[in-house]
DSSP file (Angstrom, degrees, kcal/mol; ACC not computed):
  #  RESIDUE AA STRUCTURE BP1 BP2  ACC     N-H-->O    O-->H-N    N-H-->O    O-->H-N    TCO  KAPPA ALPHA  PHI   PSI    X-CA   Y-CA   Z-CA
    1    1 A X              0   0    0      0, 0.0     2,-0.6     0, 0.0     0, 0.0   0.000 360.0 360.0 360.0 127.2   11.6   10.2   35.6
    2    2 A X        -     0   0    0      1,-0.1     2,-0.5     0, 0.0    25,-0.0  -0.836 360.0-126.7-132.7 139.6   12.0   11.5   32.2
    3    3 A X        -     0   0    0     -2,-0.6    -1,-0.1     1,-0.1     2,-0.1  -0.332  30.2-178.3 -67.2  80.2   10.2   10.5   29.3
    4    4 A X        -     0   0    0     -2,-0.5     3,-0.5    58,-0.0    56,-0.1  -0.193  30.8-111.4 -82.4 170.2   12.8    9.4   26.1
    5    5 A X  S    S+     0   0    0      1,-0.2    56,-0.2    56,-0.1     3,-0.1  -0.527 108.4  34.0 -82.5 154.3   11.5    8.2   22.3
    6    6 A X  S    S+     0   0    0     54,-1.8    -1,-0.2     1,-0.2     2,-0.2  -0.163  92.2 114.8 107.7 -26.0   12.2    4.8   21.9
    7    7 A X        -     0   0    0     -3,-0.5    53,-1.9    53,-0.3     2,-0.5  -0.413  53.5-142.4 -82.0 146.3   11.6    3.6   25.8
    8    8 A X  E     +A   59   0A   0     51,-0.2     2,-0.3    -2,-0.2    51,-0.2  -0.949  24.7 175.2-117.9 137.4    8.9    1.2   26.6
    9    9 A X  E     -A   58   0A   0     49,-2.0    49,-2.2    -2,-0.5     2,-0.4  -0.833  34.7-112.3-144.5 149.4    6.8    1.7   30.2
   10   10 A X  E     +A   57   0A   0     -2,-0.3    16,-0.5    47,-0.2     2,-0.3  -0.739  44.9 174.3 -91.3 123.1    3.8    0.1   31.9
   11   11 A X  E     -AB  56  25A   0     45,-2.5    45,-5.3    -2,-0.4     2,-0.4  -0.958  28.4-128.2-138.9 177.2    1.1    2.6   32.1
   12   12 A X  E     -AB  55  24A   0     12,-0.9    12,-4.1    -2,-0.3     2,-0.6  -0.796  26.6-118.8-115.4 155.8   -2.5    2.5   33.2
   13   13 A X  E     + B   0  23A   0     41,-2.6    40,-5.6    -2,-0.4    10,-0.2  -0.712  35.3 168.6 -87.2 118.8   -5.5    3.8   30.8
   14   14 A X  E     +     0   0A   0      8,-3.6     2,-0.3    -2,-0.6     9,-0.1   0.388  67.0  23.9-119.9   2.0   -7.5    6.9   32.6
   15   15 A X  E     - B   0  22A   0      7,-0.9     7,-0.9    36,-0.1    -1,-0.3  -0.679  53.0-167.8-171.7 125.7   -9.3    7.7   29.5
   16   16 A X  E     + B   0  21A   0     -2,-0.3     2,-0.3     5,-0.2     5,-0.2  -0.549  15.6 168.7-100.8-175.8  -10.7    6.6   25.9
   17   17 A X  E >   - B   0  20A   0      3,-0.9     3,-1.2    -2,-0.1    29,-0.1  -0.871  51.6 -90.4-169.4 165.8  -12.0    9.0   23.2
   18   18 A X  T 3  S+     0   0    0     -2,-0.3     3,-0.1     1,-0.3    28,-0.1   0.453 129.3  42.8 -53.8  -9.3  -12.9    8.0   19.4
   19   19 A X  T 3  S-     0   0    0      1,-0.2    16,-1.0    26,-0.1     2,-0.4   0.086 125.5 -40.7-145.2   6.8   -9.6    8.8   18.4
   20   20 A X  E <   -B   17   0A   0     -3,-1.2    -3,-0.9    14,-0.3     2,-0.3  -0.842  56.9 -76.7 159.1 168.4   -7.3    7.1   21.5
   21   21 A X  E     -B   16   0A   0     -2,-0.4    12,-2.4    12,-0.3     2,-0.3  -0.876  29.1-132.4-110.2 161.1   -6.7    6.4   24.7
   22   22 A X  E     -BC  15  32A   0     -7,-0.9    -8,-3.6    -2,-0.3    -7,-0.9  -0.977  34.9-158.8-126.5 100.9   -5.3    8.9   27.5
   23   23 A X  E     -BC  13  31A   0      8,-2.4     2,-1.3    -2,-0.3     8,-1.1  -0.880  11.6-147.2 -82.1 128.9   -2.1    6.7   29.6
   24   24 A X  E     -BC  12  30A   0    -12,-4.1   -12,-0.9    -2,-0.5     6,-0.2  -0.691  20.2-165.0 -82.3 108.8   -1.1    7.6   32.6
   25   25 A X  E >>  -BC  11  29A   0     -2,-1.3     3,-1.8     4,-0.9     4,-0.8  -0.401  33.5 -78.7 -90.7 170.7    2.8    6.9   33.0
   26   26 A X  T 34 S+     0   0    0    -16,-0.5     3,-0.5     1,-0.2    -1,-0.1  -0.028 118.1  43.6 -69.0 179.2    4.9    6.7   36.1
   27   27 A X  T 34 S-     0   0    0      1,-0.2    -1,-0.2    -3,-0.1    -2,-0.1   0.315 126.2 -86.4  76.1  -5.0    5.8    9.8   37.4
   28   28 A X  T <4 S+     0   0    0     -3,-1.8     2,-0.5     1,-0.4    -1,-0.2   0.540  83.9 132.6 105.2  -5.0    2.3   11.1   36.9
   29   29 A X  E  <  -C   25   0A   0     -4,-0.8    -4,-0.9    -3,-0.5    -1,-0.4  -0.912  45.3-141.7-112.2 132.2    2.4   12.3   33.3
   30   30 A X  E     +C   24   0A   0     -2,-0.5    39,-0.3    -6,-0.2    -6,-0.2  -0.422  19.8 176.6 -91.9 147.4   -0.4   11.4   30.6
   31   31 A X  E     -C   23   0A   0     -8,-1.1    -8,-2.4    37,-0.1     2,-0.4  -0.936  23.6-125.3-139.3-169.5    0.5   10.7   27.1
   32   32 A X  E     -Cd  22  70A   0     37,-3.0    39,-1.1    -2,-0.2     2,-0.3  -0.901   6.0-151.3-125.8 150.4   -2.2    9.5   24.2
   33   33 A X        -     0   0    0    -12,-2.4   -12,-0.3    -2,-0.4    40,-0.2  -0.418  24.1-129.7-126.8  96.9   -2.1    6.7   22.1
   34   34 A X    >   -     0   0    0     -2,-0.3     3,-4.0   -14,-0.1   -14,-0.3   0.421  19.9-112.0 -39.8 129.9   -3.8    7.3   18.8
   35   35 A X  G >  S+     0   0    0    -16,-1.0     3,-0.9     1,-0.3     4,-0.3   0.735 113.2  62.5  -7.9 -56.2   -6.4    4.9   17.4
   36   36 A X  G 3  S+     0   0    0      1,-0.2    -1,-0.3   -17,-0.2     3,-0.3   0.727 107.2  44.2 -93.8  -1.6   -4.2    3.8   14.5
   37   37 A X  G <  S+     0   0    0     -3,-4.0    36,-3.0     1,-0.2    37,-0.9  -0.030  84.3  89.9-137.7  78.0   -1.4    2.2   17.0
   38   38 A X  S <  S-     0   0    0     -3,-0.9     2,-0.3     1,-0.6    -1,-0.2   0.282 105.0  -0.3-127.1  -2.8   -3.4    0.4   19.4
   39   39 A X  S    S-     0   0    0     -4,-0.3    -1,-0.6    -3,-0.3    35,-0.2  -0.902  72.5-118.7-158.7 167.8   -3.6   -3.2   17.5
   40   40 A X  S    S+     0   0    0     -2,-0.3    -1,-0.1    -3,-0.1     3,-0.0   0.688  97.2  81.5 -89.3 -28.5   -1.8   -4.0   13.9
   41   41 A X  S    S-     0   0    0      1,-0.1     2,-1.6    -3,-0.1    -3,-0.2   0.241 106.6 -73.2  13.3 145.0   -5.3   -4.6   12.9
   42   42 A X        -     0   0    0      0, 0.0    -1,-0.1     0, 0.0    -6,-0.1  -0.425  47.3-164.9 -43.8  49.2   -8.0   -2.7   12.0
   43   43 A X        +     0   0    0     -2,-1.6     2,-0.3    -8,-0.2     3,-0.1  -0.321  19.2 162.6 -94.4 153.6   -9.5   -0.6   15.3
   44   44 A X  S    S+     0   0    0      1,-0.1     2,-0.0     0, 0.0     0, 0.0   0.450  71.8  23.9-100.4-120.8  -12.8    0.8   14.8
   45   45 A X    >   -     0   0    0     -2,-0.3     3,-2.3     1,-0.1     4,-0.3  -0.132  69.1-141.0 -70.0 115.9  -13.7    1.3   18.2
   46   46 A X  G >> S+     0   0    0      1,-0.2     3,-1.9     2,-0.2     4,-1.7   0.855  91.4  65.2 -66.9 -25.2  -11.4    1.7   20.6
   47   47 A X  G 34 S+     0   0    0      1,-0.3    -1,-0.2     2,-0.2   -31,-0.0   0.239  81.4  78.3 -81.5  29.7  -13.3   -0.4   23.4
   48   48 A X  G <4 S+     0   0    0     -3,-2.3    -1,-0.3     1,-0.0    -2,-0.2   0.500 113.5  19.0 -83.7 -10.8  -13.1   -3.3   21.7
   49   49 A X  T <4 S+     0   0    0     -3,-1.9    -2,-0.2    -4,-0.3     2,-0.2   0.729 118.9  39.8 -76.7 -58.0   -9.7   -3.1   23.0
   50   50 A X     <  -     0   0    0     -4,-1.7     2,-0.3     4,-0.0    -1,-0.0  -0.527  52.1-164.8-111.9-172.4   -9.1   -1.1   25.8
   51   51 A X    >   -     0   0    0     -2,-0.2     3,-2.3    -3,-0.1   -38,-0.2  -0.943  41.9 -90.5-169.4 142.1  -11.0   -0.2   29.1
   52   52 A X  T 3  S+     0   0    0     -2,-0.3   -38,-0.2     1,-0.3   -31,-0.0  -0.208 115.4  24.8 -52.7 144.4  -10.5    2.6   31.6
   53   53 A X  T 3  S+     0   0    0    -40,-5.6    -1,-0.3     1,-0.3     2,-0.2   0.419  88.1 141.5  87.6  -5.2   -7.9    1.1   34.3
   54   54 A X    <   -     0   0    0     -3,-2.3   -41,-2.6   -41,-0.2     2,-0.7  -0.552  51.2-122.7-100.2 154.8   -6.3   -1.3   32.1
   55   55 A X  E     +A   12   0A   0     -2,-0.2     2,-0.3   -43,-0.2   -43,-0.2  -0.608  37.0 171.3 -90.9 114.8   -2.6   -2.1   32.3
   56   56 A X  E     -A   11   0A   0    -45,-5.3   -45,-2.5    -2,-0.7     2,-0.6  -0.572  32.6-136.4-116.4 176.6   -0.7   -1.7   29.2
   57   57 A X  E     +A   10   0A   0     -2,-0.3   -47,-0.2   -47,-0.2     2,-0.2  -0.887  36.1 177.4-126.9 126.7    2.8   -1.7   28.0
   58   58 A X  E     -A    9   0A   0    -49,-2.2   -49,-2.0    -2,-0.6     2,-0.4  -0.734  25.4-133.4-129.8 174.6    3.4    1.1   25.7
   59   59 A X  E     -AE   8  72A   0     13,-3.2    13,-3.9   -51,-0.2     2,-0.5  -0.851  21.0-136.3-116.6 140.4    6.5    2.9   23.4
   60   60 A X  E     + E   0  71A   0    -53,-1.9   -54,-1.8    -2,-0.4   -53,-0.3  -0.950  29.9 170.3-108.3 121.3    6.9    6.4   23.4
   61   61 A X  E     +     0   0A   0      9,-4.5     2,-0.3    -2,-0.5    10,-0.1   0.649  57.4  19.1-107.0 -18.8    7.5    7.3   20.1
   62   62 A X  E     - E   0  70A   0      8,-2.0     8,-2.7    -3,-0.1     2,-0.5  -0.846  48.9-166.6-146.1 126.9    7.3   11.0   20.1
   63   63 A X        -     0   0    0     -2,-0.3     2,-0.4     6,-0.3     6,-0.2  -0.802  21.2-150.1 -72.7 140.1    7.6   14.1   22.6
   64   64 A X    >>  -     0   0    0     -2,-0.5     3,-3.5     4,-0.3     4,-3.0  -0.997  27.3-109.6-113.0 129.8    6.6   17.2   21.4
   65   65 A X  T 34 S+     0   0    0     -2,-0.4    -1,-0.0     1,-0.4    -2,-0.0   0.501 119.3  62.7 -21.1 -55.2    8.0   20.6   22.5
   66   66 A X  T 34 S-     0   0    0      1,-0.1    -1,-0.4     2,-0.1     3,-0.1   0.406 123.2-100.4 -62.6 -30.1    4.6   21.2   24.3
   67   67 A X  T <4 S+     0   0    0     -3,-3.5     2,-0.5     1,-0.2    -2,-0.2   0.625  80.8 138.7 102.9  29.9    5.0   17.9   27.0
   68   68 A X     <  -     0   0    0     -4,-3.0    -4,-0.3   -37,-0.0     2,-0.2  -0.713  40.3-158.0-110.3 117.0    2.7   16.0   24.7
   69   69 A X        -     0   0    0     -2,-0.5   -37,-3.0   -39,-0.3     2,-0.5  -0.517  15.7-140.6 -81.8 119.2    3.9   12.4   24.3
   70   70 A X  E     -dE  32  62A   0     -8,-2.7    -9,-4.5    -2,-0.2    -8,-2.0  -0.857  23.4-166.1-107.0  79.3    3.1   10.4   21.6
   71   71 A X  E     - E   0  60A   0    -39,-1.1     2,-0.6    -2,-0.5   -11,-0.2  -0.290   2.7-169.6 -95.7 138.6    2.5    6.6   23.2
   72   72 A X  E     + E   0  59A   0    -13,-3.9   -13,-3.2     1,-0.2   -34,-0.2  -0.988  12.2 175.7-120.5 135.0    2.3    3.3   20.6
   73   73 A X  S >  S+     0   0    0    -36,-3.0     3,-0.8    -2,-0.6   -35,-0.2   0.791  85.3  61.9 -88.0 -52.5    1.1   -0.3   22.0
   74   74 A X  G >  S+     0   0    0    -37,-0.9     3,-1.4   -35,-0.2   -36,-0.1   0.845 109.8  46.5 -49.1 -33.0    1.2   -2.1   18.7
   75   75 A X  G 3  S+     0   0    0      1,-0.3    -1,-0.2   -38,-0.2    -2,-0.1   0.711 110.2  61.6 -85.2   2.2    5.8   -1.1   18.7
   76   76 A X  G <  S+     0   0    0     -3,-0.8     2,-0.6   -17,-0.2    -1,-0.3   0.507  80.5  73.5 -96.6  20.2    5.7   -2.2   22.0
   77   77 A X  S <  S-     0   0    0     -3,-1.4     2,-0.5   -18,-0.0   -19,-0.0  -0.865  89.3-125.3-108.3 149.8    4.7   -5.7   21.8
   78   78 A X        -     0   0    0     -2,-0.6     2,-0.4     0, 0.0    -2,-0.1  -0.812  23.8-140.9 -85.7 146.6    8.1   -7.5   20.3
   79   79 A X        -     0   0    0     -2,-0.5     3,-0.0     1,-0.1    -4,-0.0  -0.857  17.9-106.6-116.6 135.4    7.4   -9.5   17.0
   80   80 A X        -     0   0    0     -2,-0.4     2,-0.7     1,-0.1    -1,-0.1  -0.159  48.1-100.2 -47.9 145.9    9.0  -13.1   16.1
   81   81 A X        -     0   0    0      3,-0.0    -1,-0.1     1,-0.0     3,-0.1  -0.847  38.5-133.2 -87.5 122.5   11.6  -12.7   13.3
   82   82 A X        -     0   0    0     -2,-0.7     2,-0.6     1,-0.2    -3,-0.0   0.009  21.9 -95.1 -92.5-170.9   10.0  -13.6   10.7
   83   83 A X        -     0   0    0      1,-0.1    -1,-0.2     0, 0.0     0, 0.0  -0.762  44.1-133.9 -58.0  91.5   12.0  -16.4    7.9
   84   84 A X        -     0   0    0     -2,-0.6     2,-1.6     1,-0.1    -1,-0.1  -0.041  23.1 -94.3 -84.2-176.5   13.4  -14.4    5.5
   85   85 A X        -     0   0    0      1,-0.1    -1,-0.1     0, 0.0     0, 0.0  -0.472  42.3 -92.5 -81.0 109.8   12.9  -15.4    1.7
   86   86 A X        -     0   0    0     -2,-1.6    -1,-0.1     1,-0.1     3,-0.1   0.279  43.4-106.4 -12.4 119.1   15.3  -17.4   -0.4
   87   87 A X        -     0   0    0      1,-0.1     2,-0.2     0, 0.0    -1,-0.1  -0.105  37.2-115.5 -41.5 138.5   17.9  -15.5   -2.4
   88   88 A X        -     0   0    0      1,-0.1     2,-0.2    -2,-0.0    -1,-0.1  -0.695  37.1-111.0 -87.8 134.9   17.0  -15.5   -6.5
   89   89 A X        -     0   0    0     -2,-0.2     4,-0.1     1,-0.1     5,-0.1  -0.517  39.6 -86.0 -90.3-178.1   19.3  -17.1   -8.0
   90   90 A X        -     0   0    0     -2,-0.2     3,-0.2     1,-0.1    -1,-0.1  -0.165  46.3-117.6 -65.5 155.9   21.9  -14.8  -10.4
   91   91 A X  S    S+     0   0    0      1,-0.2     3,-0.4     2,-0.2    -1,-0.1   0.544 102.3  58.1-105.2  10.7   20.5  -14.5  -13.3
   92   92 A X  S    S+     0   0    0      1,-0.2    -1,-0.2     4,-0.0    -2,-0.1   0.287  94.0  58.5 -89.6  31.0   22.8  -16.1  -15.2
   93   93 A X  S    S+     0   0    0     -3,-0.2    -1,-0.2    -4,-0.1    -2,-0.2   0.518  87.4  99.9-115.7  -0.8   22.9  -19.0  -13.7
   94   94 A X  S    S-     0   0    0     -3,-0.4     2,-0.1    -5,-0.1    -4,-0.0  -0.492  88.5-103.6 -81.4 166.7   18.7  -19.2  -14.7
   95   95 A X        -     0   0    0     -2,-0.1     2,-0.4     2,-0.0    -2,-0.1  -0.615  42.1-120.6 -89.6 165.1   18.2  -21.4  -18.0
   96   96 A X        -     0   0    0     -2,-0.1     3,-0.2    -4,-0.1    -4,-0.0  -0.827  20.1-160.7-103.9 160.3   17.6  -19.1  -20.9
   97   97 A X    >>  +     0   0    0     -2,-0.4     3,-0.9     1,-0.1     4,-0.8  -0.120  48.5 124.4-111.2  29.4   14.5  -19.1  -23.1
   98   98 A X  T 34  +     0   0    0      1,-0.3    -1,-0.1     2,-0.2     3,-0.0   0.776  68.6  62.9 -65.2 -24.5   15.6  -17.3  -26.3
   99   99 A X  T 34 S+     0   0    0      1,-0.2    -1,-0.3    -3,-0.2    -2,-0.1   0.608 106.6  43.9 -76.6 -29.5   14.7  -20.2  -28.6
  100  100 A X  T <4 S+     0   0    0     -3,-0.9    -1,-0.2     2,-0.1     2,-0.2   0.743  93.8  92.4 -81.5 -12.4   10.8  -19.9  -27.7
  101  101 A X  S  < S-     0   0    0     -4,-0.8     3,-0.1     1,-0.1     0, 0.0  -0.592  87.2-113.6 -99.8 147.2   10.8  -16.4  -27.9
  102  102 A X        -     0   0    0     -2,-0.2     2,-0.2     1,-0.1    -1,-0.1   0.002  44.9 -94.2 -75.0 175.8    9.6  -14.8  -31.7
  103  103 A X        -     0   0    0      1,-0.1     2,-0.4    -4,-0.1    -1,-0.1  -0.576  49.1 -95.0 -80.6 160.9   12.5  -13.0  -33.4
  104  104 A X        -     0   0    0     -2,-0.2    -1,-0.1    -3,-0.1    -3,-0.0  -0.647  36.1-125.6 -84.3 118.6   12.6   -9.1  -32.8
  105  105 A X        -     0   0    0     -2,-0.4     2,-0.3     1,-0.1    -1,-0.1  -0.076  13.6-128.6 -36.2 153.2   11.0   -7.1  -35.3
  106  106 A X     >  -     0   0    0      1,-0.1     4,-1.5    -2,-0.0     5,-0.1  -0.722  26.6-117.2 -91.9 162.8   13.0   -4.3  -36.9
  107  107 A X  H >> S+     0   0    0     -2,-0.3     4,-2.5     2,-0.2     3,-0.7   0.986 119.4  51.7 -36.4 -75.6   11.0   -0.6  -36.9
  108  108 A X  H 3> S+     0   0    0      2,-0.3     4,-2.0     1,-0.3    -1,-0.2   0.677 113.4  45.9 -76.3 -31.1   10.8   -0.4  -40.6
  109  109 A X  H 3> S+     0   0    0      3,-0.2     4,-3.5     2,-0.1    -1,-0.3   0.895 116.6  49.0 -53.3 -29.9    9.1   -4.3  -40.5
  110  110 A X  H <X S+     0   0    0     -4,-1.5     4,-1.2    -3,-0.7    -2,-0.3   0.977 118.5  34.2 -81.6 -56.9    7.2   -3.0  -37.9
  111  111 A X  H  X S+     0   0    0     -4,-2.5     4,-2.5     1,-0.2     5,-0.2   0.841 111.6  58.2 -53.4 -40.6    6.1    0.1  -39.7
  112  112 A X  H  X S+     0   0    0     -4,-2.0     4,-0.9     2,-0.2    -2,-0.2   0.923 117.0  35.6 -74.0 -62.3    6.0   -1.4  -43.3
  113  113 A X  H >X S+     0   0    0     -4,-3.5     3,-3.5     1,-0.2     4,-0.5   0.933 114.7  60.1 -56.5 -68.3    2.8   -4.5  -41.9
  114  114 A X  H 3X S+     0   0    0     -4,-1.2     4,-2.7     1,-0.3    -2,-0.2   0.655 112.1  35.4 -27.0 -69.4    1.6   -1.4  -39.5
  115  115 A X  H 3X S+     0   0    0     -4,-2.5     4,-2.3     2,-0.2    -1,-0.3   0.732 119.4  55.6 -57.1 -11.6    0.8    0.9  -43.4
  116  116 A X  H <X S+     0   0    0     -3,-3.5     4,-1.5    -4,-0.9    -2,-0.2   0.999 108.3  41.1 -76.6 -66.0   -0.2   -2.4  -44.9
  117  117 A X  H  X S+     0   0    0     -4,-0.5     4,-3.7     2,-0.2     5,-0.3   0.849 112.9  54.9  -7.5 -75.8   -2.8   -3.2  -42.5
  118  118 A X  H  X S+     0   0    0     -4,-2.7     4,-3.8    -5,-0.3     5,-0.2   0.951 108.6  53.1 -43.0 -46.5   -4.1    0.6  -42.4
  119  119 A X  H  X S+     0   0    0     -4,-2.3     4,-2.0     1,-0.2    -1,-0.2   0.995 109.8  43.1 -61.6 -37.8   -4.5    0.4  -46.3
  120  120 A X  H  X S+     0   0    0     -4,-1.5     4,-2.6    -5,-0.2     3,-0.4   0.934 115.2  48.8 -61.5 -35.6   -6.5   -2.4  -46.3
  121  121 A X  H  X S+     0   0    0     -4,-3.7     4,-2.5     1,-0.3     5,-0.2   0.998 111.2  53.1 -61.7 -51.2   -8.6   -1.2  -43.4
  122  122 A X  H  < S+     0   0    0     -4,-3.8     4,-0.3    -5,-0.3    -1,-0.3   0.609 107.0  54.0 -50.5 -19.5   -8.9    2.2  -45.2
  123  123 A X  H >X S+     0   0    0     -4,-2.0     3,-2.1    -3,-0.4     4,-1.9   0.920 107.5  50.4 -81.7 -65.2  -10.2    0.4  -48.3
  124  124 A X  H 3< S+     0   0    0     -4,-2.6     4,-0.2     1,-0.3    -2,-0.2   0.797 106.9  45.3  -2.6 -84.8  -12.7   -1.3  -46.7
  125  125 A X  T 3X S+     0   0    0     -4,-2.5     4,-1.0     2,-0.2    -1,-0.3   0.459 103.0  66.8 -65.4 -12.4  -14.3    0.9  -45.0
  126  126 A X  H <> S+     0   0    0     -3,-2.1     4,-0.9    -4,-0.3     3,-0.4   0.941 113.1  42.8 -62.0 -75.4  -14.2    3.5  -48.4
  127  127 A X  H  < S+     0   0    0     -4,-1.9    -2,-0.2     1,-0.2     4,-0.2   0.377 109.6  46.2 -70.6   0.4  -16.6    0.7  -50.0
  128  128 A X  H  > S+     0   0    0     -5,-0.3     4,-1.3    -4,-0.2    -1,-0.2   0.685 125.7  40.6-104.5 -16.8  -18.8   -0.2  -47.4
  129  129 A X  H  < S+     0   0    0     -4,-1.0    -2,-0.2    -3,-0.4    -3,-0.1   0.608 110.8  52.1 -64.3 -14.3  -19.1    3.9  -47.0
  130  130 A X  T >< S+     0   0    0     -4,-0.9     3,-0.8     2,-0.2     4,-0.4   0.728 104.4  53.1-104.5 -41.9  -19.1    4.8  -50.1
  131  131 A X  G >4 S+     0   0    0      1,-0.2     3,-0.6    -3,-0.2    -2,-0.1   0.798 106.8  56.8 -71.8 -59.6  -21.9    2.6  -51.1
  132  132 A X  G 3< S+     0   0    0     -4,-1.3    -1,-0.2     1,-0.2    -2,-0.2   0.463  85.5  85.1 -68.2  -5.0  -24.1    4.0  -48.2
  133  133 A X  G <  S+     0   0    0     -3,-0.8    -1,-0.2     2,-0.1    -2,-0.2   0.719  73.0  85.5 -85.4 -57.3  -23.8    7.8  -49.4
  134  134 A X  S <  S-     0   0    0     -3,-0.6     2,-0.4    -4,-0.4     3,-0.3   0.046  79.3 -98.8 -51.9 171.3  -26.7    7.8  -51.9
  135  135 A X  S >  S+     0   0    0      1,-0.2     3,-1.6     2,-0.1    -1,-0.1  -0.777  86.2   1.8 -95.0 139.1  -30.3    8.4  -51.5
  136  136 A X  T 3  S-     0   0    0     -2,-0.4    -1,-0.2     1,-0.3    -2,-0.0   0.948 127.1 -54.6  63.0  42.5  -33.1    6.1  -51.2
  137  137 A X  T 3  S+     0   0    0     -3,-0.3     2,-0.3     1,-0.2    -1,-0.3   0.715  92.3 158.3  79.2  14.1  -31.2    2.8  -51.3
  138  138 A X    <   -     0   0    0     -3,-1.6     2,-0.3    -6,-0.1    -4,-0.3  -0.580  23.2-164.3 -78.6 141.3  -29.7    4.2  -54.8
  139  139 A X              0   0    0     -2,-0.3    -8,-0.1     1,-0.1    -7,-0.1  -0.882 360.0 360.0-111.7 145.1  -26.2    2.0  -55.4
  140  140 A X              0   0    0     -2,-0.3    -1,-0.1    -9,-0.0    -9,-0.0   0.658 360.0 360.0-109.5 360.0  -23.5    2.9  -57.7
């Protein structure tokens, strides 16, 4: 029997390690199926899942040149379809909100408060510095 991507097979488990399980599939040929697709979950350990001897049904998702087979449990189980979500409606057809929103700045407003601001700060801070500059608490 030979062993396509995409096909799903009953195989038995001959072997765990930290990093998968070892299937044996018919015809007598092993393939592994790595830790990350043995649940859609989280696995830490893989024998919170599996156990030598147990019967799984798995997807072969990859051969490699070399006859190693790359076996998934988690694509082989089929999943419900799920609801999909309600269409947005167009967005003109949403109400618009232009009247709450503040009016749009020009640049040159924006720039012209932006130096206004700066002077004042820049004065400020000239007189409370300026002040602090002498010696020995002298003020001018």
């Amino acid at each position: 029997m030979s062993i396509e991507v995409g096909s799903k097979l009953e195989g038995k488990v001959t072997g765990i390690t930290n990093f998968g399980a070892f299937v044996e599939l018919p015809g007598g040929v092993t393939g592994l199926v790595h830790i990350s697709e043995i649940a859609d979950n989280y696995v830490k350990d893989v024998n919170d899942h599996l156990k030598v001897n147990d019967m799984v049904t798995v997807k072969v998702i990859n051969v490699d040149k070399d006859g190693k087979i790359g076996l998934s449990i988690r694509k082989a189980v089929d999943k419900p379809v799920e609801a999909a979500r309600p269409a947005r409606p167009p967005r003109n057809d949403r109400p618009r909100r232009d009247m709450d929103r503040p009016r749009q700045q020009s640049f040159d407003d924006k720039l012209s408060k932006f130096l206004k601001d700066s002077e004042e700060r820049m004065s400020s801070l000239k007189k409370n510095t300026e002040s602090k500059r002498g010696g020995r608490g002298a003020r001018r």
